[in-house]
matplotlib code that plots the C-alpha trace (Angstrom):
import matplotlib.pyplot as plt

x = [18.5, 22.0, 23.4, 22.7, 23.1, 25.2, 28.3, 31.6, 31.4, 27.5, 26.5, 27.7, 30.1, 31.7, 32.6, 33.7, 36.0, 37.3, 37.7, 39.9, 41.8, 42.5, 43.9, 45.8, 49.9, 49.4, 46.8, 48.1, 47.6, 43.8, 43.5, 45.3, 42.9, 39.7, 40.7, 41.8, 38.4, 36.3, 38.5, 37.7, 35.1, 31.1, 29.0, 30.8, 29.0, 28.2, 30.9, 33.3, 32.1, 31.8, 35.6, 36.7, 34.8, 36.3, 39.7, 39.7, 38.5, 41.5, 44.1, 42.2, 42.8, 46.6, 46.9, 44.9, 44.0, 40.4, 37.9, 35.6, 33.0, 33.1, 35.2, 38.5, 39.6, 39.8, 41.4, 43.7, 44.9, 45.7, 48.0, 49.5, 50.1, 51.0, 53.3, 55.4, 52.8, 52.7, 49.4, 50.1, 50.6, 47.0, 45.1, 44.5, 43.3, 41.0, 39.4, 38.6, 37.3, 35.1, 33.8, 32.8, 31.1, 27.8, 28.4, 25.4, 26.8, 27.2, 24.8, 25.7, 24.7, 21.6, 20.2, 21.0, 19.3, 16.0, 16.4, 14.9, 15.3, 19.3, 20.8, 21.8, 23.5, 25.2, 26.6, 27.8, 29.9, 31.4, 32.2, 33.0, 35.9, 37.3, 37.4, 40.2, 41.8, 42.9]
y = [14.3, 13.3, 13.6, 9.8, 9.7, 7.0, 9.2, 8.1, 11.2, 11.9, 10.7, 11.7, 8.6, 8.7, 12.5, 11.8, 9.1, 11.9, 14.3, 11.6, 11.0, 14.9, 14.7, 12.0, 11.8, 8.1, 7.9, 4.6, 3.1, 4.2, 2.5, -0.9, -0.4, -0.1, -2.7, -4.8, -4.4, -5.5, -8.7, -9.8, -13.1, -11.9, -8.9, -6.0, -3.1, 0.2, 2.4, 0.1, 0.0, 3.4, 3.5, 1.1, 2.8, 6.4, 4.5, 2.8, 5.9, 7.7, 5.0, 5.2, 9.2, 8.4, 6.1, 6.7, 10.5, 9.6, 13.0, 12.6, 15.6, 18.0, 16.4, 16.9, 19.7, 17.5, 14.7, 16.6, 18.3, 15.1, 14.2, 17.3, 17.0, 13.1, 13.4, 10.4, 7.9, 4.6, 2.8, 0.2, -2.8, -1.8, -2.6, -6.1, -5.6, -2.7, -4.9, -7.7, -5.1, -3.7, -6.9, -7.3, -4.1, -5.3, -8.7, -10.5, -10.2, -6.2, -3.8, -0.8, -3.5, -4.2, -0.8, 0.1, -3.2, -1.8, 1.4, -0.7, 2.8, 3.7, 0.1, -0.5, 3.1, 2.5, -0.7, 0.0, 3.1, 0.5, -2.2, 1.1, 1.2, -2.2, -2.3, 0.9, -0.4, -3.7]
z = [55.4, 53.9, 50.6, 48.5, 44.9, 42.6, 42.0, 44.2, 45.8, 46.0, 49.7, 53.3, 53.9, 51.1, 51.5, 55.3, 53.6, 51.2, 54.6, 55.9, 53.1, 52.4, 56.1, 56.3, 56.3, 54.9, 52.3, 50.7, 54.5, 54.3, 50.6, 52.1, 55.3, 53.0, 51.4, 53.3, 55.4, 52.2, 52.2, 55.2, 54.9, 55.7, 55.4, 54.3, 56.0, 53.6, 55.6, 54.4, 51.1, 50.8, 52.1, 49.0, 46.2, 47.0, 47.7, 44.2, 42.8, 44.0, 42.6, 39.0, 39.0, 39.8, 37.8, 34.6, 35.0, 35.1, 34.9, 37.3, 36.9, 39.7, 42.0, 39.6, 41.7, 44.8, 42.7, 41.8, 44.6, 46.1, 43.3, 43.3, 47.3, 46.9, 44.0, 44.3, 45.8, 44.0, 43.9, 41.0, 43.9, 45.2, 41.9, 42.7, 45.9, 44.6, 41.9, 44.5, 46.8, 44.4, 43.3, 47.2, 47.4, 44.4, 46.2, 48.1, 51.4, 50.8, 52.9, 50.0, 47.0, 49.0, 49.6, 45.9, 45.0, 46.4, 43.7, 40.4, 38.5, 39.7, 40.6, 37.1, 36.7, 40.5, 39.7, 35.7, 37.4, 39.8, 36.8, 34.9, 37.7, 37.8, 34.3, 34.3, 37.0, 35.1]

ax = plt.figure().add_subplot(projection="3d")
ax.plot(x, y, z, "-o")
ax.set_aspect("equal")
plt.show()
């Protein structure tokens, strides 16, 4: 059984989307990628969701220092490799995306949906997001 829980980081997609990123000589091409993906008109499948939430998440820790529990370390490490990205001119885009990803025609927003208890806590961290990122 994999990992599922309501942080950015707590389930196994998300933390093969972190793998990706740590490997990657572009990073700022996966971010316009993930994206760019959610933009796209019709269902936005949870893989990509997944892909936009950790994306946004890394552009709020570069560009407001946000603490985000545990997974500091690996935040920060990735500034401290990637110390002169810029990410300002991806905000926009990670704000729409995000709104995409509790959208109805979003498979992750519909599977939280189905959690009455968590959905609320799932989608505040997401608003929670957008909200530094303006």
């Amino acid at each position: 059984m994999g990992a599922w829980d309501y942080g950015f980081f707590e389930n196994d997609v998300a933390l093969d989307c972190v793998e990706e990123l740590e490997d990657s000589d572009n990073p700022k091409a996966f971010f316009k990628r993930a994206f760019a993906a959610a933009l796209k008109p019709g269902y936005l499948d949870q893989d990509d969701a997944h892909a936009v939430t950790v994306s946004a998440v890394y552009i709020d820790f570069v560009l407001n220092g946000t603490h985000y529990g545990e997974d500091h370390e690996t935040l920060l490490n990735f500034a401290i490799a990637h110390p002169k990205m810029k990410v300002d001119d991806l905000r926009g885009d990670a704000m729409k995306a995000l709104q995409r990803v509790f959208g109805p025609d979003s498979e992750l927003n519909s599977l939280w949906a189905e959690n009455k208890e968590d959905y609320p806590t799932w989608k505040g961290t997401i608003e929670d997001l957008i909200a530094r990122l303006k």
